[in-house]
C-alpha positions in Angstrom: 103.7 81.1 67.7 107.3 82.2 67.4 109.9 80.3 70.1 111.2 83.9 70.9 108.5 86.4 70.7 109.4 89.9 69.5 109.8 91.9 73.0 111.6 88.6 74.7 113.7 88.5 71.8 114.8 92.0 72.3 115.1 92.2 76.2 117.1 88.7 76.0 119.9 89.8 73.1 120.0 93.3 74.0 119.4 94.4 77.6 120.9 91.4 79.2 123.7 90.7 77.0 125.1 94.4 77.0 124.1 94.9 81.1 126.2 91.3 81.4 129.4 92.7 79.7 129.2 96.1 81.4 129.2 94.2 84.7 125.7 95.4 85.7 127.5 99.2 85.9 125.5 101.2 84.2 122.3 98.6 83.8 121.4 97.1 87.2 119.3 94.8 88.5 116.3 97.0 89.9 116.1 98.3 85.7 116.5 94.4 84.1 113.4 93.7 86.9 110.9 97.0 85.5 112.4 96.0 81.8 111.6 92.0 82.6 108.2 93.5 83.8 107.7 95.7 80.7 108.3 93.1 78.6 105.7 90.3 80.4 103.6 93.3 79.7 104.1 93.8 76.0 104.2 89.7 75.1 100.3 89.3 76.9 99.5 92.5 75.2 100.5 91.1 71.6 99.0 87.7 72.7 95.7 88.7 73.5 95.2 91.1 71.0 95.5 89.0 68.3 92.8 86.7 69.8 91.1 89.5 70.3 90.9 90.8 67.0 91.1 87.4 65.0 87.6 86.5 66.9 86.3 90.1 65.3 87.5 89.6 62.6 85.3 86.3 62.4 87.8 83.9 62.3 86.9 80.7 63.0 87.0 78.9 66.6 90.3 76.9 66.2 92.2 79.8 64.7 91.4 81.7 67.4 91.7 79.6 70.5 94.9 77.4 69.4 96.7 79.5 72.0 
């Protein structure tokens, strides 16, 4: 499993970053809190489906549970 996975990866180098240099103007606080949300969201998401299909996919227990 990747340090960074692909949503955290985006939210932390391009939401944050560019909200932090625009002073929190046009990105506040209230949006980085749904967008922090969304991206929880999307990281279980991809987590879970790929137990999910590894285990139909037959693969075998310690594949598919490492996680």
């Amino acid at each position: 499993m990747p340090l960074l996975p692909g949503p955290a990866f985006i939210w932390r180098l391009g939401v944050f970053i560019w909200a932090w240099n625009d002073d929190f103007v046009h990105i506040g606080w209230p949006t980085l809190l749904v967008l922090d949300l969304l991206t929880i969201v999307a990281w279980l998401a991809d987590l879970l489906l790929s137990i999910i299909s590894s285990r139909r996919a037959r693969a075998g227990n310690p594949s598919a549970s490492r996680f």
